[in-house]
VOLUM-91246 format. One line per 10 residues: number of its first residue (from 1); their letters; for each residue x negated, y, z negated of C-alpha. Coordinates in pm, 1 decimal, decimal comma. Each point is the difference from the previous one (the first is absolute). Example, Ala and Ser with C-alpha at 12.3 -4.5 7.8 and 13.67 -1.06 7.14 Angstrom:
% residues 2
1	as	-1230,0:-450,0:-780,0  -137,0:344,0:66,0
***
This chain:
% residues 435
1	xxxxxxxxxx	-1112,7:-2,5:-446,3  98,7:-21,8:359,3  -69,4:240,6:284,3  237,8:136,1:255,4  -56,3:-36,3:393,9  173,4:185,4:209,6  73,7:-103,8:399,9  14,9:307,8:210,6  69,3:58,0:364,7  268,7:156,1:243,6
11	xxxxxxxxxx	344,7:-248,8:10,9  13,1:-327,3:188,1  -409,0:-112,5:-59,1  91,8:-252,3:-232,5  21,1:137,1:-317,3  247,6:-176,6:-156,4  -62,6:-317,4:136,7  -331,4:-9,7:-173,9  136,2:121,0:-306,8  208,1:-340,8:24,3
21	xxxxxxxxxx	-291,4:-139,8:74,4  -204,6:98,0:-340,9  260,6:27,5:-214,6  122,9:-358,1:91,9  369,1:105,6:15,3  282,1:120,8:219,9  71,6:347,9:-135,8  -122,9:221,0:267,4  265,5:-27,0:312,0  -203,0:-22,6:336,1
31	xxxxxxxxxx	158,5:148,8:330,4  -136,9:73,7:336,8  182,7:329,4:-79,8  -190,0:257,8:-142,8  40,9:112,1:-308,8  247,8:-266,1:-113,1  -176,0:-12,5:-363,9  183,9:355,3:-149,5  -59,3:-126,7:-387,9  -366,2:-22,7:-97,9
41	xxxxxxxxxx	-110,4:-398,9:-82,0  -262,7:-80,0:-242,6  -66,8:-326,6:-115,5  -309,0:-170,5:-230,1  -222,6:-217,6:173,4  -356,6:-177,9:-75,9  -295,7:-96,9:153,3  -307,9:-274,8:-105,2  173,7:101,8:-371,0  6,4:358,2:36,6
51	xxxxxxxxxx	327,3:166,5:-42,5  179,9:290,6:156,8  281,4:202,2:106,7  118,2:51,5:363,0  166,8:285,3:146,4  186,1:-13,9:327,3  13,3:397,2:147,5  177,5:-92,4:307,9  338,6:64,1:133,6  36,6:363,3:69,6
61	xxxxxxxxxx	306,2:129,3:160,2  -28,0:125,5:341,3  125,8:370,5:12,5  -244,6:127,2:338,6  -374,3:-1,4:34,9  -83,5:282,2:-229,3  211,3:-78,5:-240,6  -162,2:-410,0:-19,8  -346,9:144,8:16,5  53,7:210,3:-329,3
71	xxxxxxxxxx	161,8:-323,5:-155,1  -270,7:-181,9:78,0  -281,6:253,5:-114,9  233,8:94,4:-365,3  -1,5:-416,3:-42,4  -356,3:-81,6:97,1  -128,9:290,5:-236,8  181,1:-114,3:-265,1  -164,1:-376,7:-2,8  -315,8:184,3:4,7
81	xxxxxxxxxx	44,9:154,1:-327,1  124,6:-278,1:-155,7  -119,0:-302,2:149,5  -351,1:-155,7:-101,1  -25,4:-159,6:342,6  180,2:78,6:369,1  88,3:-244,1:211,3  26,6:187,8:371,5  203,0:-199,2:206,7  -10,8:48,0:380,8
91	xxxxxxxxxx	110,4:-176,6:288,9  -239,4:-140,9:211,7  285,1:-115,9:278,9  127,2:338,9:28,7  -395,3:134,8:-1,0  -69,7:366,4:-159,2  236,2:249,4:-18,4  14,5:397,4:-119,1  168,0:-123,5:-323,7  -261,7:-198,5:-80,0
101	xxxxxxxxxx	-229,5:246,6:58,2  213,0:226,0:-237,7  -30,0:-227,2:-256,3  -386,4:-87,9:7,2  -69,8:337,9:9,8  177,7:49,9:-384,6  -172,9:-312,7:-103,8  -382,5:88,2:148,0  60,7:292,3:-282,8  93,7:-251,9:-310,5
111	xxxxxxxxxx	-318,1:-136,9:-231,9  250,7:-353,0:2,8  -54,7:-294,9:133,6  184,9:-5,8:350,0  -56,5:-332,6:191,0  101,5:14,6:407,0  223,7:-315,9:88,7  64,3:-64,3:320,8  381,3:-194,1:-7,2  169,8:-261,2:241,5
121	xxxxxxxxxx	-370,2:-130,3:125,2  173,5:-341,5:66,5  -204,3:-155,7:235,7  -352,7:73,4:227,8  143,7:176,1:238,5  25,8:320,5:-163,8  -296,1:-72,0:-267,0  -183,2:199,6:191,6  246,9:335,8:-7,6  -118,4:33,3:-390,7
131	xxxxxxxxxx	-319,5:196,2:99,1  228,7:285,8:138,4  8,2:99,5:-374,2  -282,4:64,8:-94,6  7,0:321,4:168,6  221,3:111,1:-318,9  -307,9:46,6:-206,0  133,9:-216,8:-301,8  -273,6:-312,5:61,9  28,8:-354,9:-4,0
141	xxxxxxxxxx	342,2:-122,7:104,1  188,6:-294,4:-138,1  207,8:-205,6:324,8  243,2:-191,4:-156,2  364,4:-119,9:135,5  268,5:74,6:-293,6  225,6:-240,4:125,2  -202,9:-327,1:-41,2  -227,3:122,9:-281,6  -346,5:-29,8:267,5
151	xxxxxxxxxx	-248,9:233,8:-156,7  163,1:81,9:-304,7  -281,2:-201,2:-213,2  -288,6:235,1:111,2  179,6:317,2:-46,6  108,5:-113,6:-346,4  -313,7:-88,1:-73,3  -124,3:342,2:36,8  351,6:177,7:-178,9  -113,9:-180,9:-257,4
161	xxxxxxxxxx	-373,0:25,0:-25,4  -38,9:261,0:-270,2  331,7:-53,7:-196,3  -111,0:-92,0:-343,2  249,8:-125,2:-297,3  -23,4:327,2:-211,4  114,9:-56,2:-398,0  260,1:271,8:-76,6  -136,7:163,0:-322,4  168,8:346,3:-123,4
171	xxxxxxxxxx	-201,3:-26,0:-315,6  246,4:-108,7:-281,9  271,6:-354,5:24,9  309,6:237,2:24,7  214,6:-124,5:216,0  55,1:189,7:365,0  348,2:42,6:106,5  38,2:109,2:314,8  294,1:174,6:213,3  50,0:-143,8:371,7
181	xxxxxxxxxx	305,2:41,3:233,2  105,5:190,5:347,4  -76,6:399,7:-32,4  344,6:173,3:-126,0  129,9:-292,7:-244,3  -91,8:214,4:-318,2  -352,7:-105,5:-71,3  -153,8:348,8:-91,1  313,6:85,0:-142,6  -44,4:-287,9:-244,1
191	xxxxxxxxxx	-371,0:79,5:-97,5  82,6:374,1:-113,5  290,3:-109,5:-182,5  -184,8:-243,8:-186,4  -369,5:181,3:-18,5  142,7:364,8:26,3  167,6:4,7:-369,7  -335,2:146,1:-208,7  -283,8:-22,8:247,6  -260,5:44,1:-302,6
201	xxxxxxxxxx	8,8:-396,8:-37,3  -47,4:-40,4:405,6  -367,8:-27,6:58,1  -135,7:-88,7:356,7  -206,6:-293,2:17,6  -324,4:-34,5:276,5  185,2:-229,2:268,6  -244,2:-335,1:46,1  69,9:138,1:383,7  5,0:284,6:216,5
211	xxxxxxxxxx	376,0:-19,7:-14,9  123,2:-119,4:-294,1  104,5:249,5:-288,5  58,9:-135,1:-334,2  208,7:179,6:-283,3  -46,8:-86,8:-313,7  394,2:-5,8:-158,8  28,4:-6,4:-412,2  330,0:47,8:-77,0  241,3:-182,5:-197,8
221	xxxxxxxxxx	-139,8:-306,0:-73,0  -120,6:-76,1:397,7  -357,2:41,3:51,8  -155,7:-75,0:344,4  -110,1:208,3:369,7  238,4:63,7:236,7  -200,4:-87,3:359,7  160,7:313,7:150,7  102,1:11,7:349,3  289,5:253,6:-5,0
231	xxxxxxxxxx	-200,9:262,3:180,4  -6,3:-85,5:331,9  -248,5:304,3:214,5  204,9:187,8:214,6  -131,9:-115,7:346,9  285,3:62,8:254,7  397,3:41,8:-59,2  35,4:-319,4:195,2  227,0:-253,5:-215,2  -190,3:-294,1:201,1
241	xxxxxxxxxx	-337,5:146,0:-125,5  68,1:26,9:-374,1  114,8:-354,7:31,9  -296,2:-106,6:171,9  -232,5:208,2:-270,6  210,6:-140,3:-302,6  -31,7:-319,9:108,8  -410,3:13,5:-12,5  43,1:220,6:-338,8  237,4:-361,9:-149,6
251	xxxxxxxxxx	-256,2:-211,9:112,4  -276,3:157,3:-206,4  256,3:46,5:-275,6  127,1:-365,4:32,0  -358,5:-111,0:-44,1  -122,5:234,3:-240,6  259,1:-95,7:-272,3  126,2:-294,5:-245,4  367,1:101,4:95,3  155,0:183,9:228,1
261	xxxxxxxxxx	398,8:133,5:-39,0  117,6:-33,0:350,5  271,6:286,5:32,5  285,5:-31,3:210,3  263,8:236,5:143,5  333,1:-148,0:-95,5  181,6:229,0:216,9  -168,1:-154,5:287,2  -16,9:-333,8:-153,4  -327,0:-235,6:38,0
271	xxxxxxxxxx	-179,1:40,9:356,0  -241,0:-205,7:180,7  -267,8:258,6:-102,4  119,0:-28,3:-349,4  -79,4:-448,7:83,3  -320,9:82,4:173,8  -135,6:214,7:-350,1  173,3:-263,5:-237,1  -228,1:-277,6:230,1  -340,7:133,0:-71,7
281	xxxxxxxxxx	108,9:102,2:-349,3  81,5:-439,1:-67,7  -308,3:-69,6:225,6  -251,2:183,7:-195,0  125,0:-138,1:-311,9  133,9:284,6:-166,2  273,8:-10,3:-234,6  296,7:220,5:141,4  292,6:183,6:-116,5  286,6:71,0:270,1
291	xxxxxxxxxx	180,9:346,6:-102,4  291,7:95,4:227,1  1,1:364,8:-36,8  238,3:295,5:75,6  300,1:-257,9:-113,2  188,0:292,9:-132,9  107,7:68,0:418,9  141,4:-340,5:1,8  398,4:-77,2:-22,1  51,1:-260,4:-240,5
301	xxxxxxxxxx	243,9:-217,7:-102,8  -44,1:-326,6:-274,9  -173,9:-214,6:227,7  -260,3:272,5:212,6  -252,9:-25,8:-279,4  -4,6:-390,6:4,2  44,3:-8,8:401,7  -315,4:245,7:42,1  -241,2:-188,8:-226,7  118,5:-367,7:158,9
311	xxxxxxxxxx	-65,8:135,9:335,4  -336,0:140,5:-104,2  -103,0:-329,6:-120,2  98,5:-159,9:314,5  -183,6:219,6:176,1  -336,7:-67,9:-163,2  94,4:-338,3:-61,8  -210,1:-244,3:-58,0  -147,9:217,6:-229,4  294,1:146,8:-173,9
321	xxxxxxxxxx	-80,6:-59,5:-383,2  -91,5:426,2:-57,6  191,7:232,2:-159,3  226,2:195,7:159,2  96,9:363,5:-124,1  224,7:236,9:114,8  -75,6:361,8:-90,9  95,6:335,3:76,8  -388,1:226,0:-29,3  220,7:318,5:38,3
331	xxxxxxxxxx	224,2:-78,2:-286,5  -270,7:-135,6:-162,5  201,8:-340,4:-40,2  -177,0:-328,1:-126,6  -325,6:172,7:110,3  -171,1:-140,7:-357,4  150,0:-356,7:40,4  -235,3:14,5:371,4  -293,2:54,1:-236,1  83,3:-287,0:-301,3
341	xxxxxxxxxx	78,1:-243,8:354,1  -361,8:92,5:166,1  -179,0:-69,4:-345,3  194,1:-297,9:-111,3  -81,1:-131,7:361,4  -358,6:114,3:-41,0  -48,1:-242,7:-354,5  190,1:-279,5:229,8  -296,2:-12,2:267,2  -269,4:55,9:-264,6
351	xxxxxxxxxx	188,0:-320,4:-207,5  -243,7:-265,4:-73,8  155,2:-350,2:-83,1  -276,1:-253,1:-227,3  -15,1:-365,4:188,1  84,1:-174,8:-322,2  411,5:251,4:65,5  -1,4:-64,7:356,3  -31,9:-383,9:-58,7  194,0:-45,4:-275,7
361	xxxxxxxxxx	296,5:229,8:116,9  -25,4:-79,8:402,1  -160,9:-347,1:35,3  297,5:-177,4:-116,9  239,1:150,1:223,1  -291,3:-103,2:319,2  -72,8:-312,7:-61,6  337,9:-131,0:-184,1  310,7:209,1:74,7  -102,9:90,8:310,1
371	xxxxxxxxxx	-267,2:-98,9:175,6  -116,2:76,3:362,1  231,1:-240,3:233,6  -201,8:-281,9:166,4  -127,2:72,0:349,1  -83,5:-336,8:227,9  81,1:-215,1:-296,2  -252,1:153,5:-179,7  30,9:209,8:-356,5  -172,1:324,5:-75,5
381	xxxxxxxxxx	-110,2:-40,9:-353,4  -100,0:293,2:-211,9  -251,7:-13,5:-232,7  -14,5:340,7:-188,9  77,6:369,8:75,0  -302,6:341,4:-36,6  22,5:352,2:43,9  -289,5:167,6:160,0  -175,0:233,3:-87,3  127,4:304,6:238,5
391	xxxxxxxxxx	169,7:330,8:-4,4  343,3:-122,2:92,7  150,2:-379,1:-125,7  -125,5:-251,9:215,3  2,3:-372,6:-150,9  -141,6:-311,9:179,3  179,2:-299,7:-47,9  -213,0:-317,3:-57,9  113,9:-332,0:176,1  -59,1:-330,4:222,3
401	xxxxxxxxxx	126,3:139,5:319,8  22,3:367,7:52,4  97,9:-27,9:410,9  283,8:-154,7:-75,5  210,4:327,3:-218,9  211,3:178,9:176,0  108,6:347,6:59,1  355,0:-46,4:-145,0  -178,1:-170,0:-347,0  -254,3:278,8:-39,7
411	xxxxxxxxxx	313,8:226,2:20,1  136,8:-249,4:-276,7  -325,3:35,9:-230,9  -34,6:367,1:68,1  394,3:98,8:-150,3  -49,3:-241,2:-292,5  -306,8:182,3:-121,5  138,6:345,7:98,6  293,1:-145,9:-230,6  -238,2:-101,1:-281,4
421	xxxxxxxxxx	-225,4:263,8:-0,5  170,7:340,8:88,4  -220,1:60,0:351,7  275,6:237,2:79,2  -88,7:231,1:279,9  -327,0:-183,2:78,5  -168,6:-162,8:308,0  -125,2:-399,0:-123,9  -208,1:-223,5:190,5  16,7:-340,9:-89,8
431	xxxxx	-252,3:-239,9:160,4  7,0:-368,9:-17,3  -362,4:-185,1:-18,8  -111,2:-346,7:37,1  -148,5:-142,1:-368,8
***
């Protein structure tokens, strides 16, 4: 299970620049403007082999002094509840200001780990400015410089010093299904259509975590716990902040659960939000179901319903084998077809494939039809094919010279087994080995 760190601090310390930095992407935009970052980035990350997920609270909108210190307070207070450890991000170019005063004084109250990281220490001349900190009260600080990555070892070292890999257990092998997606898309609306029809069958479950609810659903041939995340707590009227809070709340959901139905608002079609959930979904190996919702407000003609789903797919492309489903919750439209997708999907990840099928069906299509092309005159030969052992299909592939298969062939293998085997709306690793 991973763990969620949060980065912290008033605009324009640096924020996104080392979310960049440990997620190993490009996602967060990074301005000398403040509060250029207006959607909340989160991204998965790992460290010495110990994974977890990043959240980005920067980029607050500038409306007066006032106004920006109650942004920053309502954002900082919500990483607190839900992050395991705080990343407070100052700048150490710019020295200490009031607002980062503001902000240590929430986070001297929290029982979280909060490590003080002193940004843009890029060279010896201003080494020294760190100490100037430690007047906050929040202990050791962590210099790094964002930008080139200096210093980022030791402080991840410490994020990650007492993460342990926790084994999700909710006491019985039904399978978890849980709802993700953007606040307002119909998630809630979903869960009391589909739990709210005879409640006497609807038993809550002990969550394996302090915020994960499980309900047990029995109905009509489906057995399995919803990981329920529809009620978000009512922390401010702020649009921003229930984004910010539903964001942590699909995290723990995304890694609480064996598949998660992304829901979508057709009406507004799929958003870089709706990307950002569908990433962590496919990087935590989870199988996923993509359900455009509220399609009853959309003007159709013959073509909309094929034109929606091919755009979808391009969208999440290059994962884009998942069912997609188009429901209306209010109509109650297809909502049962949403629950036979999520547990077909769920048998597809929990598939196991014998040796003796996987070489007799897909070695002769790897080593004769088509084999890996020759690199440097030399030919990958492949000797035979394994599943492991794991809670989502990964399958190593046996051969002579594993450094030389590309991307594009993997890609190859990958579609001919999701062809053979029905891995429909599941994430695959395939891995290549020397024999």
């Amino acid at each position: 299970m991973s763990n969620i760190v949060a980065i912290v601090g008033r605009p324009n310390v640096g924020k996104s620049t080392l979310f960049n930095r440990l997620t190993g992407e490009r996602k967060a935009i990074v301005d000398s403007v403040s509060g250029v970052t207006r959607d909340r980035q989160y991204g998965h990350s790992d460290w010495n082999g110990k994974q977890f997920s990043v959240i980005d609270t920067g980029g607050y909108v500038v409306g007066g002094d006032d106004t920006f210190e109650t942004e920053i307070r309502r954002q900082v207070q919500l990483a607190i509840d839900e992050a395991d450890v705080i990343l407070f991000l100052v700048d150490v170019r710019e020295g200490l200001t009031p607002m980062d005063e503001d902000v240590a004084a929430m986070l001297r109250k929290t029982t979280k780990k909060v490590l003080l990281v002193a940004n843009k220490v890029d060279d010896t001349n201003v080494a020294n400015d760190v100490a100037e900190f430690y007047q906050l009260g929040l202990g050791e600080i962590y210099p790094i410089a964002g930008i080139s990555g200096s210093g980022t070892g030791d402080l991840l070292d410490e994020v990650v010093k007492d993460f342990k890999d926790v084994e999700i257990d909710n006491g019985d092998n039904l399978p978890r299904i849980a709802v993700v997606g953007r606040p307002n898309v119909g998630k809630s609306s979903f869960i009391n259509m589909i739990t709210g029809q005879d409640r006497n069958i609807v038993t809550p479950i002990a969550g394996t975590t302090r915020d994960s609810i499980y309900t047990h659903y029995n109905m009509f041939g489906f057995d399995f716990n919803f990981v329920d995340t529809a009620g978000l707590r009512k922390k401010s009227k702020v649009e921003e902040d229930l984004e910010f809070y539903s964001v942590m709340r699909s995290i723990r959901a995304i890694e609480n659960s064996d598949v998660c139905i992304l829901m979508l608002d057709a009406s507004q079609g799929i958003e870089q939000q709706d990307l950002n959930i569908f990433s962590l979904v496919s990087r935590n190996n989870k199988g996923v179901v993509v359900v455009a919702n509220k399609w009853d407000l959309i003007e159709k003609s013959n073509q909309t319903h094929k034109e929606f789903e091919q755009m979808i797919r391009e969208r999440i492309s290059p994962f884009e084998d998942v069912p997609i489903i188009f429901t209306s919750v209010i109509n109650k439209q297809r909502i049962f077809k949403v629950l036979e997708a999520a547990k077909q999907v769920y048998e597809a990840r929990s598939r196991r494939i014998s040796t003796a099928e996987l070489n007799e069906k897909l070695l002769p299509i790897v080593k004769e039809q088509n084999p890996p092309p020759a690199v440097k005159g030399k030919w990958v030969k492949i000797k035979y094919i394994t599943q492991l052992p794991t809670a989502y299909p990964q399958f190593v592939f046996f051969c002579n010279l594993p450094q030389y298969v590309r991307d594009p062939y993997k890609r190859f293998v990958e579609n001919r087994m999701r062809e053979l085997w029905d891995f429909h709306g599941v994430p695959m690793t395939i891995y290549f080995r020397e024999k």
